[in-house]
C-alpha positions in Angstrom: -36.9 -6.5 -5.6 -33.3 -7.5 -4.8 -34.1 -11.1 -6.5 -35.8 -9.4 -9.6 -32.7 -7.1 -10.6 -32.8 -3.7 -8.1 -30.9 -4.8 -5.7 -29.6 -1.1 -5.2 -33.1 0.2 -4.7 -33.7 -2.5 -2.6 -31.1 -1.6 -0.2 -32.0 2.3 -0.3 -35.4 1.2 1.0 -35.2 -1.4 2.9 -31.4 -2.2 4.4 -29.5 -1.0 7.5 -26.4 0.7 8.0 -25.0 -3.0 8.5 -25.1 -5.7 6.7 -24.3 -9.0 7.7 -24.8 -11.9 5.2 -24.2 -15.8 5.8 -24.3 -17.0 2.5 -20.4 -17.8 1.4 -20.9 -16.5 -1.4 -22.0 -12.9 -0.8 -19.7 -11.0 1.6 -20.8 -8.8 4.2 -22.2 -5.0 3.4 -24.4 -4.1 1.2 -22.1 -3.1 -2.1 -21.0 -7.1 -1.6 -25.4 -7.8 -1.9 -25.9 -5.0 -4.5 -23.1 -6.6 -6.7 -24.2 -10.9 -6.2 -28.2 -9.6 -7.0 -27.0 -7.8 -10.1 -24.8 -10.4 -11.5 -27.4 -12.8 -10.9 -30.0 -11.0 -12.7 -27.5 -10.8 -15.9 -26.5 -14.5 -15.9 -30.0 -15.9 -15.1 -32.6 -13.5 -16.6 -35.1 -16.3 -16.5 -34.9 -17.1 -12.9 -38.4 -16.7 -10.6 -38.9 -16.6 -7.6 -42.4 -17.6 -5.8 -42.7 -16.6 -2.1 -44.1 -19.0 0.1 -44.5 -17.7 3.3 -43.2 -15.2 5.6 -43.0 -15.9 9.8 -42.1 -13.4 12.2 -41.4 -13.2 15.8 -40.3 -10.4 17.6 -36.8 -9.0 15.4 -36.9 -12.2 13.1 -38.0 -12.6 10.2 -37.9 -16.3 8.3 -38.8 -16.4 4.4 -39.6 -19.4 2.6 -39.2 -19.1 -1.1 -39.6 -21.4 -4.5 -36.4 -20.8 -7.2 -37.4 -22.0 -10.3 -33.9 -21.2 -12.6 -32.7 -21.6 -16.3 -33.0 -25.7 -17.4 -36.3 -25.7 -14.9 -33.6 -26.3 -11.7 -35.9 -25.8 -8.6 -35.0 -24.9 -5.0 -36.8 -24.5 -2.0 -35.0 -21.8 0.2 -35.3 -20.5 3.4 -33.7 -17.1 4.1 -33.7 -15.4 7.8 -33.3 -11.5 8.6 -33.2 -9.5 11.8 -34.2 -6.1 12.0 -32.8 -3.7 14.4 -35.4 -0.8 16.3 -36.1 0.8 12.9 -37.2 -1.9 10.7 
């Protein structure tokens, strides 16, 4: 959702009241994720995203993706989330 261009809607659903990101260059909070998702989605319209597979244990969560972007540029990604007691 966040990837795909609604990163706001994706935070109103699915993120805390904090925030932390590790990637340099998104800053922590979620107005810092809501603004990197949407100026991706405006400079790389074309961008996909396939995911892979998710693996969980206990309050981690580890996401394996395929980026495909503009000029057929692929990535393999791995992305990791922790969830407090609500989700």
């Amino acid at each position: 959702m966040a990837y795909e261009g609604n990163p706001s809607k994706a935070v109103e659903l699915y993120v805390g009241s904090e925030y932390i990101q590790h990637n340099p260059l998104v800053g922590n909070g979620t107005a810092s994720f809501i603004d990197y998702f949407e100026k991706m989605a405006t400079e790389y319209p074309d961008k996909s995203i396939e995911f892979v597979r998710a693996v969980a244990e206990d309050n981690l969560v580890a996401l394996h993706t395929h980026q495909t972007w503009p000029g057929n540029e692929e990535y393999v990604t791995m992305d990791f989330f922790r969830f407090d007691k609500n989700g």
